[in-house]
C-alpha positions, -999 to +999 in steps of 0.1 A: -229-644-011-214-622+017-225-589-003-259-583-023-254-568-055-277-536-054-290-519-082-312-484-086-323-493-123-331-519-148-308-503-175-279-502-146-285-540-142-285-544-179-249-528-182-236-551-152-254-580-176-239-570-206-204-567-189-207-602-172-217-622-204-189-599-225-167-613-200-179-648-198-181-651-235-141-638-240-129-665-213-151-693-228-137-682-260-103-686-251-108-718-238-123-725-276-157-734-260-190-729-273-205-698-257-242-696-271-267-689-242-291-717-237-327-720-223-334-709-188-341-745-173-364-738-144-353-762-111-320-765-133-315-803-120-310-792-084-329-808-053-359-784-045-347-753-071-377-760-089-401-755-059-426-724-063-431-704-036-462-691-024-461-651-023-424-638-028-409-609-038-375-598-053-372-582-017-375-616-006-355-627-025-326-606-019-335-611+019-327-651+019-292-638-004-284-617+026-291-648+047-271-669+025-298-691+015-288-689-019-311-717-028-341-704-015-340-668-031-333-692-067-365-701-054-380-670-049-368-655-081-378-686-103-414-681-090-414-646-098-405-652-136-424-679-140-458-656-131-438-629-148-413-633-175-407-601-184-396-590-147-361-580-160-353-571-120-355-613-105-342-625-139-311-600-130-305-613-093-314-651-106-285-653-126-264-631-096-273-664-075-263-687-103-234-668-110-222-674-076-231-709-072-208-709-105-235-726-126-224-702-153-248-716-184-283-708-161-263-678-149-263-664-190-295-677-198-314-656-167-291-626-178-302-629-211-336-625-201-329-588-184-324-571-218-355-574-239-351-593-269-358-562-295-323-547-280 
């Protein structure tokens, strides 16, 4: 990730959600794929993703992005929704990190997890 994605709001990241998975879902449509969003699947069958981290924070988290430990701040951010899974913010940058390690199906299912369900 040479450039972390900033936000100043929840509904800001929302629209830049809603735009990616708009996106996505058109592509993966033309390909005639199947586009529905799946389960978050914490660890997501990588070596250490599914670690928790002691402490942690989505400044943290953004910090090892700017680092480029990309794996570490999946870390971070898993942590953060697993204590809190309504914390729209790490959902948001969760699926910017598995959007950019091109792991596009835990990339939806963390985005779909920004915009509450009753939306």
């Amino acid at each position: 990730l040479e450039n972390v994605i900033s936000v100043s709001s929840l509904s800001e990241a929302e629209g830049i959600v809603s735009a990616w998975i708009r996106e996505f879902q058109e592509t993966r449509q033309e390909l005639n794929q199947d586009v529905n969003a799946e389960e978050y699947v914490f660890g997501g069958g990588e070596e250490r993703i599914g670690e928790t981290v002691r402490g942690g924070s989505v400044e943290d988290g953004i910090e090892s992005i700017s680092r480029g430990s990309v794996l570490e701040a999946i870390r971070v951010f898993e942590t953060l929704v697993q204590r809190d899974t309504s914390n729209g913010e790490a959902w948001f940058y969760l699926g910017v990190c598995h959007q950019q390690r091109e792991n596009e199906k835990q990339a939806i299912a963390a985005f779909t997890n920004v915009i509450p369900e009753d939306e």
